[in-house]
TORMIDO-63173 format. One record per residue (C-alpha): residue in one letter; x, y, z. Coordinates in steps of 0.001 Angstrom, whole numbers, plus 500000, padded with zeros to 6 digits. Example, Ala and Ser with C-alpha at 12.3 -4.5 7.8 and 13.67 -1.06 7.14 Angstrom:
<baros>
{baro 'a',{512300,495500,507800}}
{baro 's',{513670,498940,507140}}
</baros>
This chain:
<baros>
{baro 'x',{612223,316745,106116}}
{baro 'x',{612285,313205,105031}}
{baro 'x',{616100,313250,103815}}
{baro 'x',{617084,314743,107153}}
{baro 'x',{615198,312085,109104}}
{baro 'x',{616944,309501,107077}}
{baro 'x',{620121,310545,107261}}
{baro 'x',{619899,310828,111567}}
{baro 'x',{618780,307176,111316}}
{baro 'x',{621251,306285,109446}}
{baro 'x',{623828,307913,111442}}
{baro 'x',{621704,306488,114702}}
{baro 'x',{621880,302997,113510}}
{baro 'x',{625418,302993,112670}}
{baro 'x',{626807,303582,115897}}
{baro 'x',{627132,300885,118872}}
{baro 'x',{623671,300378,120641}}
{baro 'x',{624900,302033,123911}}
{baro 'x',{625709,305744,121542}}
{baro 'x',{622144,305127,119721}}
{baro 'x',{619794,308019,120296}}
{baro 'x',{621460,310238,123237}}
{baro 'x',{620262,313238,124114}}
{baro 'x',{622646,315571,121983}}
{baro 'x',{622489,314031,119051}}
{baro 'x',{618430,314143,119319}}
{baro 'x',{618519,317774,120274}}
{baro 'x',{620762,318465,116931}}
{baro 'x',{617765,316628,114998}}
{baro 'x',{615015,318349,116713}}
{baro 'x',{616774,321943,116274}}
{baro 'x',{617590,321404,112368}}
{baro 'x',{614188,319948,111626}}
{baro 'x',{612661,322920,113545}}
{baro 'x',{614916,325220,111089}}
{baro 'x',{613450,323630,108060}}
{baro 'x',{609960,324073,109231}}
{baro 'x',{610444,327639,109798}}
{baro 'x',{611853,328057,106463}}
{baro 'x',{609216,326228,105190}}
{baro 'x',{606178,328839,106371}}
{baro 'x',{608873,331921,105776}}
{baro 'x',{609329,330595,101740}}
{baro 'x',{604872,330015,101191}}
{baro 'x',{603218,333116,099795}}
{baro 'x',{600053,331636,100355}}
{baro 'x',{600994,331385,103935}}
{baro 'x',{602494,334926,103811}}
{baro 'x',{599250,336475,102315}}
{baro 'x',{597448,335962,105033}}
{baro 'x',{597175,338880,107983}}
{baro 'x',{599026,337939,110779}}
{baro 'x',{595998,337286,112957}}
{baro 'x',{594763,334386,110212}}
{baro 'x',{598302,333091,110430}}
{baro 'x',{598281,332504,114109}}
{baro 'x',{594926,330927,113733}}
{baro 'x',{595567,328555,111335}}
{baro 'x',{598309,327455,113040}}
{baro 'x',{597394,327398,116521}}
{baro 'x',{593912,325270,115244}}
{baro 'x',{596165,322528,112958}}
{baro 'x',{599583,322428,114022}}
{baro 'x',{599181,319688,116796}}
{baro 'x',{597599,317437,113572}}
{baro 'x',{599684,318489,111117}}
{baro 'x',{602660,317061,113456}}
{baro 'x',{601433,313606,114406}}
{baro 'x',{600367,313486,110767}}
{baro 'x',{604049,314152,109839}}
{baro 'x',{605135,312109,112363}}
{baro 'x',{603746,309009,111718}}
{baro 'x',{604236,309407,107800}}
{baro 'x',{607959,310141,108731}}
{baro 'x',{608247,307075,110929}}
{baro 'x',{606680,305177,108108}}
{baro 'x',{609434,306418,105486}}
{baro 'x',{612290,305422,107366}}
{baro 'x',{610324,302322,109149}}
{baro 'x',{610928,303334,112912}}
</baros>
């Protein structure tokens, strides 16, 4: 999470103003730090002992705060 966000900044920030940010390179982000996430719910056996039906509740009643949570602690980390 964190070490991925820090090193696309730092790749970001090292390039000329005018390559900063474009739409490939933030698609590559967005696709490896959905990978990580996924790994991160396939790897919990807390997560995994719950029926599948508790599963999709829990995360269709937190994930929207559990991401601007994230988000903004990310930001803070690598001072967006």
């Amino acid at each position: 999470g964190v070490t991925l966000d820090e090193r696309f900044m730092n790749e970001q920030m090292s390039l000329p103003p005018k390559l900063c940010l474009k739409s490939g390179a933030l698609i590559r982000y967005f696709n490896d730090s959905m990978e990580g996430t996924q790994l991160l719910y396939k790897n919990n056996q807390d997560f995994l002992s719950l029926s599948a039906n508790n599963r999709s509740v829990l995360l269709n009643n937190t994930i929207k705060y559990i991401t601007d949570l994230s988000t903004n602690f990310i930001c803070h980390l690598i001072v967006l």
